[in-house]
N, C-alpha and C positions, 0 to 999 in steps of 0.2 A: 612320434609317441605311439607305444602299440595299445592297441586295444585291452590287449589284457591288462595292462596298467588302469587305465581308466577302471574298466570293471571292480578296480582292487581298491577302489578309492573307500577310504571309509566316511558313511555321509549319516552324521544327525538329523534327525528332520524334527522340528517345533513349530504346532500352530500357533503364531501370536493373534490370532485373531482370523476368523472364517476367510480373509481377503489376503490375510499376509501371511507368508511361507517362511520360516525361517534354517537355512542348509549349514550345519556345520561341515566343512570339507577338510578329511586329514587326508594331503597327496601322496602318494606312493615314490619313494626315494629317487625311481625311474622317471616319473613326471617329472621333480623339479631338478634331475643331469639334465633333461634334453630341454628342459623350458631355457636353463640357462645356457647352454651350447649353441640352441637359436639368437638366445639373445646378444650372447657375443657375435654372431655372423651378423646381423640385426644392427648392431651398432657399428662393428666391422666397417660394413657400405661405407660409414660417414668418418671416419677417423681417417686422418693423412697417416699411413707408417711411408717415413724414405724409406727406397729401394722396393718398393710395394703400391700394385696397382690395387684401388680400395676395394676392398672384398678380400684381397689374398693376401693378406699377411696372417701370420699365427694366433692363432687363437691366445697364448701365452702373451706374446707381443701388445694385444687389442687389452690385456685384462691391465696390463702393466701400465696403460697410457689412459685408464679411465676410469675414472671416479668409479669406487665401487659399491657404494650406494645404486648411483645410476645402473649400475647391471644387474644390481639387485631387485630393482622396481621395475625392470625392462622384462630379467626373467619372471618373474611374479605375474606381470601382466600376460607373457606367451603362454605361462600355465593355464591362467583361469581361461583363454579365451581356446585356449584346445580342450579345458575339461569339463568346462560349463555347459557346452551341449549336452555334455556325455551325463553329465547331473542332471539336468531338467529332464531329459527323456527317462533316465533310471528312478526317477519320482515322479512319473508320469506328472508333468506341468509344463500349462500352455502360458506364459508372464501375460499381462495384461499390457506392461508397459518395461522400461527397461529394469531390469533388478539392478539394487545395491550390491557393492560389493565390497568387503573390509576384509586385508589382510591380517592375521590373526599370528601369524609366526613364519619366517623366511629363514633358512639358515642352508649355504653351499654344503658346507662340510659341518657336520654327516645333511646329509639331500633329506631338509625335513620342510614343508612346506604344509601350513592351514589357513581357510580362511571363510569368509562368514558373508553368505548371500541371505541377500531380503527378497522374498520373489514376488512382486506382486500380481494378485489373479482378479482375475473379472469383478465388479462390483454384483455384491446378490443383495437383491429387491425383492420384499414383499411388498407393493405400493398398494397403500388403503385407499377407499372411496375417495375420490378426490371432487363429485359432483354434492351438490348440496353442502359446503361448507361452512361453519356458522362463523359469521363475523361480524364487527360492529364498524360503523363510517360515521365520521365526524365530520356534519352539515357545516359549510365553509358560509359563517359569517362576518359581516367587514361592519365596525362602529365609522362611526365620524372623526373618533378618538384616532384610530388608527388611520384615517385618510391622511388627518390635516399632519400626521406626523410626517407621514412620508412627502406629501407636499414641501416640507419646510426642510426635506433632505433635500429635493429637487431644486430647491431655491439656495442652498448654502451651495450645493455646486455651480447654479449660476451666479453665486454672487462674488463679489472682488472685493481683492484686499485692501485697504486704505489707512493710510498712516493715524495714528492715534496720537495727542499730542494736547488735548484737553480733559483727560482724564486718568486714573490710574488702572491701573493692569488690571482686567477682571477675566474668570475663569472662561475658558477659549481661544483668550488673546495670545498671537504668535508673537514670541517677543524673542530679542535677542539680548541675552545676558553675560556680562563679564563675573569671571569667577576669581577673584585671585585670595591666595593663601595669607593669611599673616604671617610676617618675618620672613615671607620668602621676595627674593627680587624677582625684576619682572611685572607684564603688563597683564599678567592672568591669563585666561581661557577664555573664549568665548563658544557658547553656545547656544543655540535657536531651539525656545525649545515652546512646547506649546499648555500654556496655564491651566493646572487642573490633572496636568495628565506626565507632569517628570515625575516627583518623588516628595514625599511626604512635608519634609523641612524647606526642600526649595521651593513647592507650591505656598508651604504658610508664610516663608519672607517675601515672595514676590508680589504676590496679590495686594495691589492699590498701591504700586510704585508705580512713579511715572517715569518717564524718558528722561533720562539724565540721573535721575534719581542716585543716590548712594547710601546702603547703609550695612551696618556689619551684623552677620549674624552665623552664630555656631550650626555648623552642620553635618547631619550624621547618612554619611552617602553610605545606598545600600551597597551590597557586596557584586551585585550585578552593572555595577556603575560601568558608561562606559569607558570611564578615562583611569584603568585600572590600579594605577598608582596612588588612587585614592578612592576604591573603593572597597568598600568593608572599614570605614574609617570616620572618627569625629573630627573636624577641621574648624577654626576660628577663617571666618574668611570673611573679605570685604566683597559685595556685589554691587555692580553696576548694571544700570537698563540701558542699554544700547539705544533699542529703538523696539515703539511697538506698534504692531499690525491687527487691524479686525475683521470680519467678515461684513462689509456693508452684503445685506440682503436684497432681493430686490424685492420691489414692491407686489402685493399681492392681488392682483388685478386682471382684465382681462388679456391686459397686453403681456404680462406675465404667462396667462397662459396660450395666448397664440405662439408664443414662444417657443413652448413643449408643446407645439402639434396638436393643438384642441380650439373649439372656435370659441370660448368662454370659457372663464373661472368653474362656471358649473356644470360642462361639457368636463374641463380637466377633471373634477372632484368623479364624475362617474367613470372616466376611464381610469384614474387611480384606484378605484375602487374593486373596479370589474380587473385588474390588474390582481388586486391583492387577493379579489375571490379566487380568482386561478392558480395562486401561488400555494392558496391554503388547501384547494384543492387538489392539487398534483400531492400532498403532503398528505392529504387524509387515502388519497388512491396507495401511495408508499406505504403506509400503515395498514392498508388492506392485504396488501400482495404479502407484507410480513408476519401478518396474522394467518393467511393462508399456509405458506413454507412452514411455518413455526408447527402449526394442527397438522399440516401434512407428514411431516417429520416428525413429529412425536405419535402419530398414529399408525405409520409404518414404520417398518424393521429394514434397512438399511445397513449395508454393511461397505466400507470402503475398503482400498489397501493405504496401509501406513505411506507407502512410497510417496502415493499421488497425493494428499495433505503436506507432506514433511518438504515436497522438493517445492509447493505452492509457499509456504511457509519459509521456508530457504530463498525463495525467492524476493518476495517482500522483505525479508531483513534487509539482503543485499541490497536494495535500488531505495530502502529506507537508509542505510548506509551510505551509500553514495550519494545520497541529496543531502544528508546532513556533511558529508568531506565539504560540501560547495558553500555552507554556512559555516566552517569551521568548529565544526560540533560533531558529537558521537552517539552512538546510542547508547550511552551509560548515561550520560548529561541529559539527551532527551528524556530517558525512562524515569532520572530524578527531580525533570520537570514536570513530571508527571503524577508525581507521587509514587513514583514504582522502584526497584530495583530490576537491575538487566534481566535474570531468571523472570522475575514478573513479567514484563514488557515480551520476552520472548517466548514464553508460556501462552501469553494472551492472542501471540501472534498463529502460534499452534492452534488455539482452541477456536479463529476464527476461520484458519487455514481450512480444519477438517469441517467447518461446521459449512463453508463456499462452498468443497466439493461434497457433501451430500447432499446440499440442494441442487448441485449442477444433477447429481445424477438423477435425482425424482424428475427435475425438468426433463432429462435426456428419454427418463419414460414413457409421462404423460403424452410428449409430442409424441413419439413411437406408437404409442396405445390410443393416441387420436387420429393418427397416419395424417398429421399437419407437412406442409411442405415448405421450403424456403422460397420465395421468388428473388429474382434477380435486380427487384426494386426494395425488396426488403434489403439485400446485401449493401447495394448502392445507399439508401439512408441512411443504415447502423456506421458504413463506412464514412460519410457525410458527419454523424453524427459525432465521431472519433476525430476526426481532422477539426471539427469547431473545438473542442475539449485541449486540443493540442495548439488552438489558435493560430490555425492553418489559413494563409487568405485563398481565396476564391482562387487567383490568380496561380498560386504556385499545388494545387491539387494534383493535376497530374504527374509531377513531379513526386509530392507527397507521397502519390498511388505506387510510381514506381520503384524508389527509396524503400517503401513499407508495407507494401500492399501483402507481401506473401508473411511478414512476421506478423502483423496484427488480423491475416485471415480468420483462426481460431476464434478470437473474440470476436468481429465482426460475425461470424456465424453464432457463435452464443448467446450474441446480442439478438440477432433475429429471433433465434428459438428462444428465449428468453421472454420478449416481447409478447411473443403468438401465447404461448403457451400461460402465461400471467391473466391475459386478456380473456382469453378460456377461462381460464378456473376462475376468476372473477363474475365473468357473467353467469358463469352457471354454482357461486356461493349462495347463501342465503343472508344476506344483508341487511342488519338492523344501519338503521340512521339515526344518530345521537347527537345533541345538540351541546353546548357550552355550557357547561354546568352539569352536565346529566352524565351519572357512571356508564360508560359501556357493558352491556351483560356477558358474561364470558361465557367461554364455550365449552361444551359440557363433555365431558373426560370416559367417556367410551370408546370403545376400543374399535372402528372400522373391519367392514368385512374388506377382507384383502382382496385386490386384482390377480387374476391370475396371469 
C-alpha cells in the first residue's frame, strides 16, 4: 500500500469528550484493492486447492472456494491495520490504550471502504486538596440486644435436629410435605420445605399440622414455583405431613460456651461483642474512605476515555452473564428481579463502570504525588488476600500463584495502591465522630485549590 494512498485518506476528526477522539476514516479505492489482494494471499496459506502447494494457487481460485464475507472482514481488518498508524500520526495522537474500531461501510467493487475509530488519550487531572478532608465516622457501638442475637445464631448452628412428634408444625420447623392434586391419580409430590419461609397459602395450611396429619386445602402457588406445571396456578389439593424436624438448641451455659473457644458464658458475650465492634467498625472505616472519593471527585475535574469505562463495563456484563448461564438465568430475568429493565440494568452498569475508573485514576495520583511505593509484602497480602476471596486452601496456593498470578497482577497491584493511598487520605481528613442517633454534618461545597 503506497504512501500516497494513505495521505489521501479522508479523516473526520470529533472530540466526544477531552479523553476520547473520535476518527471518521473514508479509504481511498487503492487501500481497500490491496487490503483485499493481501487478504486473499492471507487466507490463500490455509485453503487446500488440488494441484496447488498452499500459497500458490490463484487468487481467482482462493476467492471461489471461500466464504466471501470471510474475505471481506480479512480485507477490512489488512486495511485498518496498514492505515491506522498512518491516521494517528496524521492527527498527531498518542492512544492511552487500545482504540475501538467499527467498520462503517466495505464494498470490493467499486473499492469503497470507511470506518469509525475511538482513540482513547491519557486521562487529564486536576486533583483538588486531598489533605484536610471533612468527614463524618460512626462510633461502632454493640447493645446486649445485639450480642445475645448473635449468640442464639451461634447456638442454632450448634444445634441438631430432632424429630417432632408431640406437637404441631410451628414457624421454623423443617417438615416434609406431600402435595397431591384433586382428581389427579398418583401419590403426589413431596417436598421438604422449611415453615415460615415456602409461600403464603402453603405456610397458613401447614402451621399446627402434625405428622401424619391430612387435610385439604385450595392453593394458589406463586408463578416462581418450583414444580413449573403448577406454578402461576390455583389448585384444590390434599396435603400431607411426612414427618417434622426442629432445631433442639443447646443450652446456654458455660459449657456452651467453652465450646466456641471462650472460658465462660461471659468471656463468650465479650468476645461476641468485641467481634461485632469490629465488624461495625471496618463498616464505619468503608463509609469514610467513601465519603473521602465522593468529596475528592466532585471537587476535582477529572476527565477519563470512553474506551477504559465502556470495555470495564463490557466486562462485568459478560462474567455477570456467564454466572447467570450456570443458574440457568439471563440478564433480562435478573434486571426484572430487580425491578429494572435490561437498558436500566445496563446503563447502571455504565454508570458504575466510569464512576471505578475515575476513582482509580485520583488513586493513581495521590500515590504519584505522595511518591508512595509498593512493597513486596504488600503484593504478597493483596495476593493472599484474593486467593481467601476465591477460597483458595493454604495447600494448593502455589499452584493458585501459577495458574493466575500474571491475570490477577493488575488488581493485586491496585489493591496495594488502593490500600496505601485510602489509609493516607484518611489520617490526614478531618474526622468528626458521630454517635447512633446523631446526623452526620456534611461537608461543605467549596471548590478546592487544585494540585498541580
Amino acid at each position: 500500500m503506497s504512501t500516497a494512498a494513505l495521505t489521501k485518506m479522508k479523516i473526520t476528526r470529533t472530540e466526544l469528550n477531552p479523553c476520547t477522539i473520535q476518527l471518521d476514516v473514508v479509504c481511498t479505492p487503492e487501500m481497500v484493492t490491496a487490503g483485499y489482494a493481501k487478504a486473499v494471499k492471507v487466507i490463500g496459506k490455509k485453503v487446500k486447492v488440488p494441484g496447488f502447494r498452499p500459497g500458490q494457487a490463484p487468487a481467482k481460485m482462493i476467492e471461489k472456494m471461500v466464504d466471501p464475507q470471510t474475505l471481506l472482514e480479512q480485507a477490512a481488518d489488512e486495511v485498518v491495520r496498514e492505515a491506522f498508524p498512518s491516521v494517528l500520526e496524521q492527527e498527531s495522537l498518542q492512544p492511552d490504550s487500545q482504540p475501538s474500531v467499527e467498520l462503517t461501510k466495505f464494498t470490493k467493487e467499486p473499492p469503497e471502504m470507511e470506518f469509525k475509530a475511538k482513540v482513547p488519550l491519557a486521562p487529564k487531572v486536576e486533583l483538588a486538596e486531598y489533605k484536610g478532608i471533612p468527614v463524618s465516622k460512626r462510633v461502632a457501638t454493640v447493645s446486649d440486644e445485639e450480642v445475645d442475637r448473635q449468640i442464639d445464631e451461634l447456638r442454632k448452628r450448634g444445634g441438631k435436629k430432632q424429630e417432632v412428634k408431640d406437637r404441631g408444625i410451628q414457624e421454623g420447623d423443617v417438615a416434609v410435605v406431600n402435595i397431591r392434586l384433586e382428581g389427579v391419580e398418583g401419590d403426589g409430590r413431596n417436598f421438604m420445605v422449611i415453615a415460615g419461609q415456602t409461600f403464603e397459602a402453603l405456610d397458613k395450611a401447614i402451621v399446627g399440622m402434625k405428622a401424619e396429619e391430612i387435610k385439604s386445602a385450595k392453593l394458589e402457588f406463586p408463578a416462581t414455583f418450583q414444580e413449573k406445571d403448577w406454578a402461576g396456578s390455583k389448585k384444590d389439593t390434599t396435603i400431607t405431613i411426612r414427618s417434622i424436624s426442629a432445631l433442639a438448641l443447646p443450652d446456654l451455659d458455660d459449657d456452651f460456651a467453652k465450646s466456641m473457644r471462650a472460658q465462660s458464658l461471659d468471656d463468650l458475650k465479650a468476645k461476641v461483642g468485641e467481634a461485632i465492634r469490629r465488624a461495625k467498625d471496618e463498616v464505619a472505616q468503608e463509609m469514610v474512605f467513601e465519603q473521602i472519593l465522593d468529596h475528592l471527585l466532585k471537587e476535582s475535574t477529572v476527565h477519563v476515555s470512553d474506551n477504559t469505562w465502556e470495555s470495564v463495563a463490557t466486562r462485568r456484563l459478560n462474567e455477570m452473564h456467564q454466572e447467570l448461564l450456570t443458574k440457568k438465568s439471563s440478564l433480562e430475568e435478573h434486571a426484572k428481579s430487580n425491578g429494572m429493565t435490561l437498558q436500566e440494568l445496563i446503563d447502571a452498569q455504565k454508570h458504575e463502570a466510569k464512576l471505578h475508573v475515575e476513582r482509580a485514576v485520583v488513586i493513581e495520583r495521590v500515590f504519584s504525588a505522595e511518591q508512595m511505593k509498593i512493597t513486596p509484602q504488600d503484593l504478597d497480602a493483596h495476593f493472599y488476600q484474593i486467593a481467601q476471596e476465591n477460597n483458595i486452601a493454604e495447600a494448593d496456593m502455589p499452584k493458585f500463584a501459577k495458574d493466575y498470578g500474571a491475570q490477577i497482577r493488575d488488581e493485586v497491584v491496585f489493591r496495594s495502591m488502593y490500600g496505601k493511598v485510602m489509609s493516607f487520605l484518611a489520617e490526614n481528613a478531618k474526622i468528626t465522630e458521630v454517635t447512633d442517633g446523631e446526623e452526620p454534618a456534611g461537608p461543605k461545597k467549596t471548590k478546592a485549590k487544585a494540585k498541580k
